[in-house]
ChimeraX commands (.cxc) that place a marker at each C-alpha (Angstrom):
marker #1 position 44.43,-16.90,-17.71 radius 0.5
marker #1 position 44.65,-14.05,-15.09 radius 0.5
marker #1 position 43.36,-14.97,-11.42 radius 0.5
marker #1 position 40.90,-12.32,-11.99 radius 0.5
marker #1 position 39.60,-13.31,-15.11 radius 0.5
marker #1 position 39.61,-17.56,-13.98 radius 0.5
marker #1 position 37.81,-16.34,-10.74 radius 0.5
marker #1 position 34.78,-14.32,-12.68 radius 0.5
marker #1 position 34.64,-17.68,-15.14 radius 0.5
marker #1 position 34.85,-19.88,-12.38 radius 0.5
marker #1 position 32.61,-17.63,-9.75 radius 0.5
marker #1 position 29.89,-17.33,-12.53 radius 0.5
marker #1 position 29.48,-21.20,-13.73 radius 0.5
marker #1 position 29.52,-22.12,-9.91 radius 0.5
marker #1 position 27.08,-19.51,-9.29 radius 0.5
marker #1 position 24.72,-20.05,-11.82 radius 0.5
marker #1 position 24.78,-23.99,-10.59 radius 0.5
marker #1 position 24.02,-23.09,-6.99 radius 0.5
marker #1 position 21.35,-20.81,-8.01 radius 0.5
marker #1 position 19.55,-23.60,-9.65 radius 0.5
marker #1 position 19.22,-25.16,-6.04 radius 0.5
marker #1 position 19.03,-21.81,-3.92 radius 0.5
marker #1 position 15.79,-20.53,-6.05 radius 0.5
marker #1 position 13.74,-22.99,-4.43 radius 0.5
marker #1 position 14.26,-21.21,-1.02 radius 0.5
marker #1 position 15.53,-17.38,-1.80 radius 0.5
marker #1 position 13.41,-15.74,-4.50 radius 0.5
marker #1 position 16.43,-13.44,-5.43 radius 0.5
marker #1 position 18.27,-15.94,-6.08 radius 0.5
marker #1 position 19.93,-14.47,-9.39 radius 0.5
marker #1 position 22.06,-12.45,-6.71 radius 0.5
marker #1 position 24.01,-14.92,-5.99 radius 0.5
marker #1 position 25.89,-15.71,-9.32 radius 0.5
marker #1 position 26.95,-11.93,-8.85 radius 0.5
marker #1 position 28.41,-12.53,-5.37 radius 0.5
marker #1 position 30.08,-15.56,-6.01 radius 0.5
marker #1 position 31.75,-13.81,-9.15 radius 0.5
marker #1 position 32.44,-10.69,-6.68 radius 0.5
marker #1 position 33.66,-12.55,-3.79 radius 0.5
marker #1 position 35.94,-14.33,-6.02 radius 0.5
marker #1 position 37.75,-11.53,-7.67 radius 0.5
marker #1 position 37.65,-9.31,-4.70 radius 0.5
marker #1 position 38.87,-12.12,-3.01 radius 0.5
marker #1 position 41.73,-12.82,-5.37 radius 0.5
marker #1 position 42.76,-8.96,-5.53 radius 0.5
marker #1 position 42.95,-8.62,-1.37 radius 0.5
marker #1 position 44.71,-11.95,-1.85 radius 0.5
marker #1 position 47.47,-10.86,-4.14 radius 0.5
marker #1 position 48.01,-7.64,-2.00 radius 0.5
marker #1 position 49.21,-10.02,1.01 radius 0.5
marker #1 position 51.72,-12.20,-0.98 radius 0.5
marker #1 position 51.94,-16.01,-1.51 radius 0.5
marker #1 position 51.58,-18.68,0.35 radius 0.5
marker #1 position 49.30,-19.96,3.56 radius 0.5
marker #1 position 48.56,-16.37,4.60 radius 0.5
marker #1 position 47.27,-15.76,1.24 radius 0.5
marker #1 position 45.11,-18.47,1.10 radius 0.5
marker #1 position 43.85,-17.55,4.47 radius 0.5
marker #1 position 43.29,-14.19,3.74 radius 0.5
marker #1 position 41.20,-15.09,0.25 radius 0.5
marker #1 position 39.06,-17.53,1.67 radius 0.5
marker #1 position 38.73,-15.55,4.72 radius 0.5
marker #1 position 37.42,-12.51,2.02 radius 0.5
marker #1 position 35.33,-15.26,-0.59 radius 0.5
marker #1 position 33.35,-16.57,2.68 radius 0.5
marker #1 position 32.65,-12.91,4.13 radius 0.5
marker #1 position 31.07,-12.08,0.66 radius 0.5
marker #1 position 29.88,-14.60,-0.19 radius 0.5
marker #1 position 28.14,-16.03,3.81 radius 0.5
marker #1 position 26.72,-12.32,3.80 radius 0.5
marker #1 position 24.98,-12.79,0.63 radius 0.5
marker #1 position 23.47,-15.97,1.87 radius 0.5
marker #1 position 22.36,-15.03,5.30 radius 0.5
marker #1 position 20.60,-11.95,3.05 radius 0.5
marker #1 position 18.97,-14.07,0.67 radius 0.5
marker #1 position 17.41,-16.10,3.44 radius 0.5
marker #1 position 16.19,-13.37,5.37 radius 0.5
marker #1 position 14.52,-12.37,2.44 radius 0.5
marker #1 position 12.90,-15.58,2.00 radius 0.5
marker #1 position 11.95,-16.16,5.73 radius 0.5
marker #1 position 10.16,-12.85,5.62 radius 0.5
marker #1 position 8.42,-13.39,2.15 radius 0.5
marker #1 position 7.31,-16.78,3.87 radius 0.5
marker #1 position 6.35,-14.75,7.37 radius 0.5
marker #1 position 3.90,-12.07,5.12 radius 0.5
marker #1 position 2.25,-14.56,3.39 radius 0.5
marker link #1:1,2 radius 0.2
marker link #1:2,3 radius 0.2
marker link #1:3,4 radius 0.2
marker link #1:4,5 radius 0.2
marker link #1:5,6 radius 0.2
marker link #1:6,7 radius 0.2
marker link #1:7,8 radius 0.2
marker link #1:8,9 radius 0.2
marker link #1:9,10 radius 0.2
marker link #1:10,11 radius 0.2
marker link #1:11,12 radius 0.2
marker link #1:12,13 radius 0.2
marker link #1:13,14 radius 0.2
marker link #1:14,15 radius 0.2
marker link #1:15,16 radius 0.2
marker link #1:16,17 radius 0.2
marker link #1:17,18 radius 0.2
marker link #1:18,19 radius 0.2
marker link #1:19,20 radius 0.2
marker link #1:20,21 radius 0.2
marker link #1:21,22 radius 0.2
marker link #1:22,23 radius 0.2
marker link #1:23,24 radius 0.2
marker link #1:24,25 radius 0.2
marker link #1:25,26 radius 0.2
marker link #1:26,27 radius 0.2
marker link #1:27,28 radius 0.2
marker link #1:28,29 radius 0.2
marker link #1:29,30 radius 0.2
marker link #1:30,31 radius 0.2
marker link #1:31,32 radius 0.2
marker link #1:32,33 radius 0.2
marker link #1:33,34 radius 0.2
marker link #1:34,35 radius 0.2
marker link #1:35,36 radius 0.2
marker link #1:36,37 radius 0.2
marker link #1:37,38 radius 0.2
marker link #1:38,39 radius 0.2
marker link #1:39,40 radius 0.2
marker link #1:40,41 radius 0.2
marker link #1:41,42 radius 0.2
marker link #1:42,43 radius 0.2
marker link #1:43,44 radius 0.2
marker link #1:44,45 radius 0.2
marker link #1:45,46 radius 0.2
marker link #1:46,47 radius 0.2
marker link #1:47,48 radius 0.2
marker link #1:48,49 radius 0.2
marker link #1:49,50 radius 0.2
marker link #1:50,51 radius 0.2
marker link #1:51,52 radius 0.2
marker link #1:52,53 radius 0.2
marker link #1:53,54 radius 0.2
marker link #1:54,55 radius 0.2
marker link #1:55,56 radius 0.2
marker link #1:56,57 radius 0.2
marker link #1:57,58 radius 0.2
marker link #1:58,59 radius 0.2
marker link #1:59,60 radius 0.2
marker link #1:60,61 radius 0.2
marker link #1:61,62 radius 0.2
marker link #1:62,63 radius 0.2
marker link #1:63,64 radius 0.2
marker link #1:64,65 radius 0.2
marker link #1:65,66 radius 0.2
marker link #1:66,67 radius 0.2
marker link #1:67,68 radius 0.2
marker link #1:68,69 radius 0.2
marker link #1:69,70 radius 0.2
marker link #1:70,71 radius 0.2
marker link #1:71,72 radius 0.2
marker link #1:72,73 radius 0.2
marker link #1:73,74 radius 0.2
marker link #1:74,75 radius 0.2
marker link #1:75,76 radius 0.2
marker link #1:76,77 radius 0.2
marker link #1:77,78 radius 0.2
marker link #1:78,79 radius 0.2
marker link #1:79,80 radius 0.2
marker link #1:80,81 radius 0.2
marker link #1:81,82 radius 0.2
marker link #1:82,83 radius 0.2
marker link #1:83,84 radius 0.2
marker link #1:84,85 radius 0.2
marker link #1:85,86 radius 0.2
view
């Protein structure tokens, strides 16, 4: 199995796992199957670009967190200002 192809597999069952525990606090909560499966194949392709090893390891977790820790900071804004209006 491609890298790309194990990452969007692996990025959506992971996802859809977290979401079950991230709905009770983020309404949109369905966006973050989508940016695990993005942060893992994006991270995988910027990965690949760099070469093998330590540096690419670096680099994709470096990438997967970025995407992925944006997302998340996002989703609880959301939440804290759905909770704030209420």
């Amino acid at each position: 199995m491609s890298d790309a192809l194990s990452w969007t597999v692996n990025g959506a069952a992971n996802g859809l796992a977290q979401r079950l525990v991230l709905r009770r606090q983020a309404p949109q909560a369905d966006l973050w199957i989508v940016a695990t499966v993005v942060g893992g194949i994006l991270a995988t392709v910027v990965g690949t670009t760099v070469g093998d090893g330590v540096v690419r390891r670096i680099v994709t977790g470096t990438v997967r967190g970025a995407i992925t820790g944006g997302v998340m900071i996002w989703l609880l804004q959301q939440s804290r200002a759905r909770v704030s209006n209420s």
